[in-house]
C-alpha positions in Angstrom: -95.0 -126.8 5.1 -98.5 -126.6 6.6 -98.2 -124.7 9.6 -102.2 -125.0 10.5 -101.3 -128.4 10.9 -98.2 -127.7 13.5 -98.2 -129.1 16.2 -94.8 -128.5 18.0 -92.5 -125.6 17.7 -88.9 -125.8 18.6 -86.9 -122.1 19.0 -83.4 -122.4 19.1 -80.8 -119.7 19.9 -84.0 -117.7 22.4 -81.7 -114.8 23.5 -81.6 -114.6 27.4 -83.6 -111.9 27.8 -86.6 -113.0 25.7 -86.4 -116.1 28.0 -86.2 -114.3 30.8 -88.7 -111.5 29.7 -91.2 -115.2 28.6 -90.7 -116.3 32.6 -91.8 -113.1 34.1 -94.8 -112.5 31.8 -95.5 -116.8 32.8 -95.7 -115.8 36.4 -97.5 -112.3 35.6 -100.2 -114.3 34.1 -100.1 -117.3 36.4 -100.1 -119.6 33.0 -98.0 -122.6 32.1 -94.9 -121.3 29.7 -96.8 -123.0 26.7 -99.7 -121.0 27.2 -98.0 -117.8 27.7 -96.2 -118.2 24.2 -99.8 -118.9 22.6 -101.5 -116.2 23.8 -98.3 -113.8 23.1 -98.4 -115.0 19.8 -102.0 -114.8 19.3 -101.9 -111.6 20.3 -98.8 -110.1 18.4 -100.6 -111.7 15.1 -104.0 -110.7 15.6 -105.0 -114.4 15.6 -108.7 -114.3 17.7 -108.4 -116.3 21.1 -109.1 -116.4 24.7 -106.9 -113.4 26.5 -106.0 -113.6 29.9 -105.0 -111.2 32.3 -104.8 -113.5 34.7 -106.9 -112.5 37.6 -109.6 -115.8 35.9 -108.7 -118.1 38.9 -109.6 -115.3 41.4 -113.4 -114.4 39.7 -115.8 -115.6 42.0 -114.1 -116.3 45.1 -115.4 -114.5 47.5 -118.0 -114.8 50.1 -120.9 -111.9 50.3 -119.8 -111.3 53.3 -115.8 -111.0 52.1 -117.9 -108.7 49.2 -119.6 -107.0 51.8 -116.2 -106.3 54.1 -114.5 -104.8 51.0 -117.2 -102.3 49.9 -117.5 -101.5 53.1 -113.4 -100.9 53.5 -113.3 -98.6 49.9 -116.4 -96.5 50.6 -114.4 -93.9 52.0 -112.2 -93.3 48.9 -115.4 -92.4 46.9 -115.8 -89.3 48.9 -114.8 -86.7 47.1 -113.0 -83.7 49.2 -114.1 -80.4 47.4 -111.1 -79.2 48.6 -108.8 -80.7 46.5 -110.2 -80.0 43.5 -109.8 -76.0 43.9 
């Protein structure tokens, strides 16, 4: 059997909680149920692919001025108090 070839893949008897452990890493990843297997797969094999983490659809969304707002809202958490590293 060629599996290069394969182009479906039918699992029968998927215990619950690899199902349901499959759903929550679909949402996590905001990724169709199809992809999520491939790229778990990939992964698990060391097959090279595209990795997501998921954040992909939120690269590049924001204004300079949204940019601007944010750095602007953190820049107080890269102070450094001296007096909690004593």
């Amino acid at each position: 059997m060629n599996l290069v070839n394969a182009l479906h893949l039918t699992v029968r008897n998927l215990p619950s909680e690899v199902s349901d452990a499959l759903h929550r890493e679909r949402r996590r990843r905001g990724t169709s149920l199809n992809r999520t297997v491939i790229d778990l797969l990939r992964q698990s094999l060391g097959v090279s692919g595209t990795r997501s983490n998921g954040l992909a659809r939120l690269a590049g969304t924001w204004t300079a001025a949204e940019e601007l707002r944010f750095l602007s809202k953190i820049r107080p958490f890269e102070k450094i108090d001296p007096e909690l590293w004593k």
